[in-house]
N, C-alpha and C positions, 0 to 999 in steps of 0.2 A: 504494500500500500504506500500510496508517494502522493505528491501535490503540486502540480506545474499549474501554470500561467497559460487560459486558452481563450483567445480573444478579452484579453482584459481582466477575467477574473482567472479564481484558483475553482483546481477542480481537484476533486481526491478521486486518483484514479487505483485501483487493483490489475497488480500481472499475476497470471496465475503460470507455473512449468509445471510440465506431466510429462508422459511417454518417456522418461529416460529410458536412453541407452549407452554402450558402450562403443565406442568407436576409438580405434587406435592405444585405446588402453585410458581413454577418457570416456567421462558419462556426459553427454549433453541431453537437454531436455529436447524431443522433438515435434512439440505442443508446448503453443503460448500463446495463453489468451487475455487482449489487455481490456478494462471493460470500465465506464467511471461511474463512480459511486451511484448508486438509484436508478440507475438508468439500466433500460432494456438491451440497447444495443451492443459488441462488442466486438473486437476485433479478434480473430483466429488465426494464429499461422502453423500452417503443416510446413518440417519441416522431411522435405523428402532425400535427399542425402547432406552427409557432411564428408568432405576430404581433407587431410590433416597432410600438410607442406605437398600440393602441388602444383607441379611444376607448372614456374608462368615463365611465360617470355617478357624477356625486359621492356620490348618494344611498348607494351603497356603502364610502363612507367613514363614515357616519353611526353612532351609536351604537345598539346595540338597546334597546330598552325592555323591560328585566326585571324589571317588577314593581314594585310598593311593598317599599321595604327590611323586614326584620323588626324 
């Protein structure tokens, strides 16, 4: 349970973690549902794989090219 700032006021919101599992010799949660206080609505994320150190190409660290400045 936590309390941020959403258009102006505080809201108290609740995360809830479920589904642990083991992956790589760590537990992550694979279900997280964040939801705010009193209210119906909620957000759900499945989380359908986790991969632990792979491999990225650097090129994805590189900067994009935006153009000539104005």
């Amino acid at each position: 349970v936590y309390k941020r700032q959403v258009r102006g006021r505080t809201v108290e919101l609740e995360t809830t973690f479920d589904d642990f599992r083991s992956v790589g010799g760590v537990v992550f949660p694979h279900s997280i549902t964040s939801q705010a206080k009193d209210h119906s609505e909620s957000l759900h994320v499945i989380v359908e794989k986790i991969e632990i150190n792979p491999p990225i190409d650097d090129a994805r660290f590189e900067m994009p090219d935006v153009g000539p400045e104005p």
